[in-house]
Structures are given as C-alpha cells and as structure tokens.
N, C-alpha and C positions, 0 to 999 in steps of 0.2 A: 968594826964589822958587825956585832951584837945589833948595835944603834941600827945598823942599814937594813939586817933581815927584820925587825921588830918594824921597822918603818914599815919595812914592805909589804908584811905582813898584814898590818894594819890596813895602808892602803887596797890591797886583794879584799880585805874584807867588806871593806866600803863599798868597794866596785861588788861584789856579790851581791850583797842587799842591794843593793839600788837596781837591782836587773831585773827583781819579782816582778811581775806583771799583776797590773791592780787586780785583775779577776780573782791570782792565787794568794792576793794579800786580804779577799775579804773576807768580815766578818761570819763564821757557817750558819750565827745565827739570823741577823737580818741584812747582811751582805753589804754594809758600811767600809768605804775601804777610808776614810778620815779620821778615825777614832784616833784623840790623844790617847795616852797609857793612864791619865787619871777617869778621863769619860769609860772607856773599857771596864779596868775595874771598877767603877759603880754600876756598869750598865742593868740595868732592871729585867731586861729582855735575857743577856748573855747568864746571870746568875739565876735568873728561872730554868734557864734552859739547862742551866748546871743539875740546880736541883732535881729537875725530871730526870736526867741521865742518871743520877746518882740513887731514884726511890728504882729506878726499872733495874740496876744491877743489883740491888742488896734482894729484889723480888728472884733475880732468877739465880740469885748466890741461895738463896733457902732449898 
C-alpha cells in the first residue's frame, strides 16, 4: 500500500511540472525558458541581476 501512494504520489507530481506553461517557466531576467540548471547557475545576466537586487535592499535596509 506504502509502494502505491509513493508511486502515486510521484507520478501527480510529474504531471504538475509538466503542465507550467513556458511563459511561467521563464527566466524574469532575460526570459530564456531552455536554461539547463548548470547554464542558470552560471548565468552572467541572472547573477547580475542578483547582485542589483541585493545593493537596492541593503540601501533601503539603512
């Protein structure tokens, strides 16, 4: 019984990812919806865009 809800479980979850619509799967910063998860984490554009978000809160954290 264990075995079946874990399967099933799984399977639901499968089916939920794959139902994102590419629009809400892309990138906010250049709207890439292809990115592998190693190309992402390097991306030059996304971890700029990191870095900006992160000087504008510690400015309006003062």
């Amino acid at each position: 019984m264990k075995f079946r809800l874990q399967e099933l479980l799984k399977n639901l979850k499968k089916e939920i990812i794959q139902d994102i619509p590419d629009e809400l799967a892309a990138c906010e910063v250049c709207g890439a919806t292809d990115c592998r998860n190693d190309e992402w984490i390097h991306c030059e554009n996304r971890i700029a865009h990191e870095k900006c978000l992160r000087q504008i809160a510690e400015r309006n954290n003062r």
